[in-house]
N, C-alpha and C positions, 0 to 999 in steps of 0.2 A: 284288370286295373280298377276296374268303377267299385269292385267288391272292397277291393284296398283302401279304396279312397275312403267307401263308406263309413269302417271301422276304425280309420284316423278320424273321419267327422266324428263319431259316436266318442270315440277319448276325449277332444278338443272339448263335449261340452262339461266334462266332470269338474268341479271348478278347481280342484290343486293344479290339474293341469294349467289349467287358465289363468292363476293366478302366478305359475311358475314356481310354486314349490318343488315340483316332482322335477323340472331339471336343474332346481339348485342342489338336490337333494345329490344328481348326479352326478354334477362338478362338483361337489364336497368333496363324495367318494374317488373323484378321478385325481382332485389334489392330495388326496388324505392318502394315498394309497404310492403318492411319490416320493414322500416322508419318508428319509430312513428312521427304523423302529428305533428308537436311543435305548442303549445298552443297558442292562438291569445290572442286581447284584451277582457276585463272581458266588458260583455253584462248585463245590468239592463233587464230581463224580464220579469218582473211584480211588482207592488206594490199595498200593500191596507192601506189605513191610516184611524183613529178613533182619535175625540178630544175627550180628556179625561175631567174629572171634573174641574178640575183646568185651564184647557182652552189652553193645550201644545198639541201635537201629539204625536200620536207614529206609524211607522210606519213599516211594515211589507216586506222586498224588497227579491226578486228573483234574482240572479246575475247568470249567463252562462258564466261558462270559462272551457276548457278543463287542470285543475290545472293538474302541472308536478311535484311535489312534493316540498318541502320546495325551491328551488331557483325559484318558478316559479308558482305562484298561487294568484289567488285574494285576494287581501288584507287589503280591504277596500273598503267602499260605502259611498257616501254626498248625504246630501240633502240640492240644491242650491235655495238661492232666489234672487230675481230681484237685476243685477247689479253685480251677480255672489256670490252673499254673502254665506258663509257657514252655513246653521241655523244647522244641525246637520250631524255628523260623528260618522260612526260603523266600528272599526277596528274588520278587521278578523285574531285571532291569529297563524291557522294553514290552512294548505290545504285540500280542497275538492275534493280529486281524485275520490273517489267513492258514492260521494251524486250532482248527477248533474240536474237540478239548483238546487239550494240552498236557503232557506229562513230562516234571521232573520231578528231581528228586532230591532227598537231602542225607547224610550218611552223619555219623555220629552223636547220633540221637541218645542220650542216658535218661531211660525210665524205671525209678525206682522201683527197687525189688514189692512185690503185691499189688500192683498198679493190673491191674484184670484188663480197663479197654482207657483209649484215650481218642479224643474227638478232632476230627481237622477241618479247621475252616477257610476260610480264603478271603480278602480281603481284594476291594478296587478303589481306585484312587477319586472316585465322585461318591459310591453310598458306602466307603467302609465296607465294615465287618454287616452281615445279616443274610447272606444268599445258601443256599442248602449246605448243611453240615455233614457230616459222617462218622459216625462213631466204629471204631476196629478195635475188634475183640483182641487181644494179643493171647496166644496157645505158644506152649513150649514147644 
């Protein structure tokens, strides 16, 4: 015990201790750390797409956001083509707190003939459109 004590004496004189920085430092980190993290921008992380008979797409997207409930959750996904066109939009109606990522989909997608790849992004209802994009090559 007296070995113990010694080595609390010997910290006690460093003066951060002394002056209390070092356990503000660690109530910061105790409160900082019970913060939930607030949700960034909505991340496209994966798609598969299939032309259908008729000769439209449909496409299958994965979207990554940490949703915070109805004021704050991915809300929506495009699928862009060249020159930023909108060829198709899948509004999301509710939030996805506990399905993370997420995948649907949207069917009757018409992409004009020589269109090579088209980019999809995803959009949430606090930072819009800006979270990771993904560009699909479209192969016959």
């Amino acid at each position: 015990m007296a070995v113990k004590q010694r080595h609390l004496a010997m910290f006690a004189k460093l003066p951060l201790i002394r002056c209390g920085i070092i356990p503000l430092f660690f109530l910061a980190c105790v409160l900082f750390a019970s913060v939930p993290a607030e949700a960034g921008e909505a991340d496209v992380v994966a798609a598969k797409y299939a032309r259908t008979a008729d000769g439209s797409y449909r496409f299958d997207v994965s979207v990554r956001h940490a949703d915070a409930g109805w004021q704050h959750y991915a809300d929506k996904w495009q699928v862009i083509g060249p020159g930023g066109t909108v060829l198709g939009e899948r509004v999301l109606v509710h939030p996805h707190d506990t399905e993370q990522p997420f995948t649907r989909s949207l069917s009757g997608i018409a992409i004009p003939a020589g269109v090579g790849s088209v980019t999809i992004r995803a959009h949430d209802k606090q930072h819009g459109w800006g979270g990771a994009e993904l560009v699909v090559e479209l192969g016959e």
